[in-house]
C-alpha positions, -999 to +999 in steps of 0.1 A: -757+124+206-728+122+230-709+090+236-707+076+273-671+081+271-677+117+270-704+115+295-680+096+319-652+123+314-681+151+316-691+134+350-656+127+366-646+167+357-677+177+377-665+152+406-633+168+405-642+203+404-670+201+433-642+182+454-615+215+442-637+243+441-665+263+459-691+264+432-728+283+435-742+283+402-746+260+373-730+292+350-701+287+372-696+254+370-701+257+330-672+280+332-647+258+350-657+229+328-648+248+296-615+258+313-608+220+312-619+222+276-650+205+281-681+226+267-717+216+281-751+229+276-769+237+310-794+213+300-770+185+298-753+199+333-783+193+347-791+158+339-751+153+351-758+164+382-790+145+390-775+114+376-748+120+396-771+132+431-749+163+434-768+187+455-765+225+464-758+223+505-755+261+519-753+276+485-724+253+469-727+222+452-719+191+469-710+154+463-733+128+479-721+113+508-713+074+506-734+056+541-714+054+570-708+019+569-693+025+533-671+050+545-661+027+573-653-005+548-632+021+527-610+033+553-606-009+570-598-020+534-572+006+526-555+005+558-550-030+548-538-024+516-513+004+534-499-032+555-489-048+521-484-023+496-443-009+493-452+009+460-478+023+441-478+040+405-503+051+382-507+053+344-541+061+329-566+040+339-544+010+357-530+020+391-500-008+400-496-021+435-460-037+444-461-058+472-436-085+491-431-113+473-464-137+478-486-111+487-497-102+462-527-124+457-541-115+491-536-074+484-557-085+446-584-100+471-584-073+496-589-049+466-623-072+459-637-072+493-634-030+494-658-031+470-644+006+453-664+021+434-635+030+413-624-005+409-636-027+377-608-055+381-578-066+397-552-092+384-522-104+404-492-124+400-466-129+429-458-095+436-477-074+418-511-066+413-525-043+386-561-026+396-580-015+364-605+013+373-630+025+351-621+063+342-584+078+346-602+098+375-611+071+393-577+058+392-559+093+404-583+091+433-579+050+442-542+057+441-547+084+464-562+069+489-536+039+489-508+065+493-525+082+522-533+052+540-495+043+537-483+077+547-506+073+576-497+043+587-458+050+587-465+077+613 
């Protein structure tokens, strides 16, 4: 039996490669998995892909879409974060936000209230604040957002 680890790492390959790629077929998506050295059965691709609600729109699989509201929340919160945040870095599953000195504990709170998915914990000290999120994936894709909010907001 596989361990959820593997199941997580499974899952948040698919997320990335629906997000990359133009996939029709379960076959293909089997083959891009194994070029990222994961090898599934199409039985077990299945059950991923329920679990997950990914869903073939027009002939290519798609990622379900969060509610508007969601979507709405996401993009308030991180503009937020873009107002106090001068750095961010990433290391495996911990992306570190450097803010002002004093800050920091509102950024760790504004982090709560966007309720991200990706998001299991935040801890901050004066000016720093250190986001744990749950798979390396969700991490790359947290720190992403951050960045582009900042970029976004310096134009």
């Amino acid at each position: 039996m596989a361990r959820a680890g593997d199941r997580d790492q499974r899952q948040d390959a698919i997320r990335e490669l629906v997000v990359r790629n133009e996939i029709h077929s379960q076959d293909e998506m089997g083959a891009l998995l194994a070029t990222e050295g994961i090898t599934v059965t199409q039985a077990t691709l299945s059950r991923d892909l329920r679990e997950m609600g990914v869903r073939k729109q027009g002939g290519l699989y798609r990622l379900p879409e969060l509610p508007k509201e969601a979507i709405r929340r996401r993009r308030r919160v991180f503009r937020e974060l873009a107002g106090m945040v001068q750095t961010v870095s990433r290391g495996g599953t911990i992306v570190v936000l450097r803010a002002r000195v004093g800050q920091a504990p509102a950024l760790a709170l504004a982090v709560y209230q966007g309720e991200f998915v990706e998001v299991i914990g935040a801890v901050a000290d004066v000016n720093t604040v250190l986001v744990a999120c749950g798979t390396a994936a969700q991490a790359r894709t947290f720190a992403r957002g951050v960045d582009e909010a900042i970029v976004l907001r310096g134009l």
